[in-house]
LUMGUBA-547910 format. One record per residue: residue in one letter; x, y, z of N, C-alpha, C in turn. Coordinates in Angstrom, 1 decimal, decimal comma. Example, Ala and Ser with C-alpha at 12.3 -4.5 7.8 and 13.67 -1.06 7.14 Angstrom:
// residues 2
<A; <13,2; -5,7; 7,8>; <12,3; -4,5; 7,8>; <13,2; -3,3; 7,8>> <S; <12,8; -2,2; 7,1>; <13,7; -1,1; 7,1>; <12,9; 0,0; 7,9>> 
This chain:
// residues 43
<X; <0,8; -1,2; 0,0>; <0,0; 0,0; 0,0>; <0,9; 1,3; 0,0>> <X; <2,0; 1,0; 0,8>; <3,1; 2,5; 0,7>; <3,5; 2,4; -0,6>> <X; <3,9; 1,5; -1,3>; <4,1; 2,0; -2,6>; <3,5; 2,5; -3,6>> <X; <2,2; 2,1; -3,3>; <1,2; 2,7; -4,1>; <1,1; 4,1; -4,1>> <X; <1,1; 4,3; -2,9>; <0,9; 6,0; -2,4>; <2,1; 6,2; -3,0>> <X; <3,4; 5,8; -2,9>; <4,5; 6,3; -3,4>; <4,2; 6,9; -5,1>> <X; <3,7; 5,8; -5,5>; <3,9; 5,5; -7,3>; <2,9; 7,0; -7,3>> <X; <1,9; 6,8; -6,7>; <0,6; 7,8; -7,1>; <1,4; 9,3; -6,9>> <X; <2,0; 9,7; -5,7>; <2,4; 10,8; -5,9>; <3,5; 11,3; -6,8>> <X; <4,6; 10,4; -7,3>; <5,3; 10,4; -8,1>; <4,6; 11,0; -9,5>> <X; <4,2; 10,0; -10,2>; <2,6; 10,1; -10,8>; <2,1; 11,6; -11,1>> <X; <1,6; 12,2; -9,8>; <1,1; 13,5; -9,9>; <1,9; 14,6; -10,2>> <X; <2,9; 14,5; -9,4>; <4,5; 15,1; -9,7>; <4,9; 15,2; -10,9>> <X; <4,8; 14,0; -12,0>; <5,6; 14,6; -13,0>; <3,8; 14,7; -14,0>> <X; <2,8; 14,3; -13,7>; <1,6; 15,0; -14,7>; <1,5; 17,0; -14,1>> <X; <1,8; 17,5; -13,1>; <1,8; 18,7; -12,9>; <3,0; 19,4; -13,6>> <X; <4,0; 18,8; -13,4>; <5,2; 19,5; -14,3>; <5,6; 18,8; -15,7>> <X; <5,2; 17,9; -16,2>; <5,0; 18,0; -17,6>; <3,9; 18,7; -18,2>> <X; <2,8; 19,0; -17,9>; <1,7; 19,7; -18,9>; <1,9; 21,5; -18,9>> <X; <2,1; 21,5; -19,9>; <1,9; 22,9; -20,4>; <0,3; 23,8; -20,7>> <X; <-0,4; 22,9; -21,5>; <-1,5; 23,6; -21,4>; <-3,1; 22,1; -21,0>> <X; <-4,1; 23,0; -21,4>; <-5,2; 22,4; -21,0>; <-5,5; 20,8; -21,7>> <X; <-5,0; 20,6; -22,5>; <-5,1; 19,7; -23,3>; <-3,7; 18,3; -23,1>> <X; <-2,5; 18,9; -22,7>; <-1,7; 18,5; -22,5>; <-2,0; 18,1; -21,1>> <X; <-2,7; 18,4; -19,5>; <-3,5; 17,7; -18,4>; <-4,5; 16,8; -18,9>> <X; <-5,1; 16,9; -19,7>; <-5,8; 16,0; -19,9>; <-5,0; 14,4; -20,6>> <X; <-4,5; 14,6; -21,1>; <-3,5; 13,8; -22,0>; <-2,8; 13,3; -20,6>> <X; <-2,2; 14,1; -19,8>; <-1,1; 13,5; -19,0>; <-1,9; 12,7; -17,6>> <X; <-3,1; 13,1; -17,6>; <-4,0; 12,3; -16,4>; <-4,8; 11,0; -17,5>> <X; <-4,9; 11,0; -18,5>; <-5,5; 9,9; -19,2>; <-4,3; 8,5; -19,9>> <X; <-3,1; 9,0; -19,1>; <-1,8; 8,5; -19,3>; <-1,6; 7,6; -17,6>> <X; <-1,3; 8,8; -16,4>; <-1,6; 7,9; -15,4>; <-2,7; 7,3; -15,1>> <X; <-3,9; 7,5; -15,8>; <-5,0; 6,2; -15,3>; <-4,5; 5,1; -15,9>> <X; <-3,9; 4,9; -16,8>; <-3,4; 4,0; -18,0>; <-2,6; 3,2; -17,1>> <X; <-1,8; 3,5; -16,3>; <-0,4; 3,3; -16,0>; <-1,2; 2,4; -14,9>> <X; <-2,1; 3,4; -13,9>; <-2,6; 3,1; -12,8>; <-3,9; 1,3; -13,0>> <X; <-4,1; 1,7; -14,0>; <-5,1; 0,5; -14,2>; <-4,3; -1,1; -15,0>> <X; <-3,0; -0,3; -15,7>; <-2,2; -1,6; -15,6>; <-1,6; -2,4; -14,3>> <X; <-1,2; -1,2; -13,1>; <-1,0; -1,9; -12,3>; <-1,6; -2,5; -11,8>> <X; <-2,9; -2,4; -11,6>; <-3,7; -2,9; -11,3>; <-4,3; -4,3; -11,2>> <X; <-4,2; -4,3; -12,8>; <-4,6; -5,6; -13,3>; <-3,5; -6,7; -12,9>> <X; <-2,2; -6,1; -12,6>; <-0,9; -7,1; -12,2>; <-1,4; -8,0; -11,3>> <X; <-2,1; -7,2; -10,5>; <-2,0; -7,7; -8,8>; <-2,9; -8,8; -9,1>> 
């Protein structure tokens, strides 16, 4: 579970400082769901 929290804020970290504009947050949150629901399925 700590790593989850880890990954997730990591995660948020680089979707806030990669996006430049409105369309690029969107892109970059429809990227970590991506990420987030692969891991998911791991488990």
């Amino acid at each position: 579970m700590k790593s989850l929290s880890t990954l997730l804020i990591a995660t948020a970290m680089l979707v806030l400082v990669g996006c430049n504009t409105v369309k690029g947050v969107g892109q970059d949150l429809q990227k970590a769901g991506s990420t987030i629901e692969d891991a998911a399925k791991k488990k």
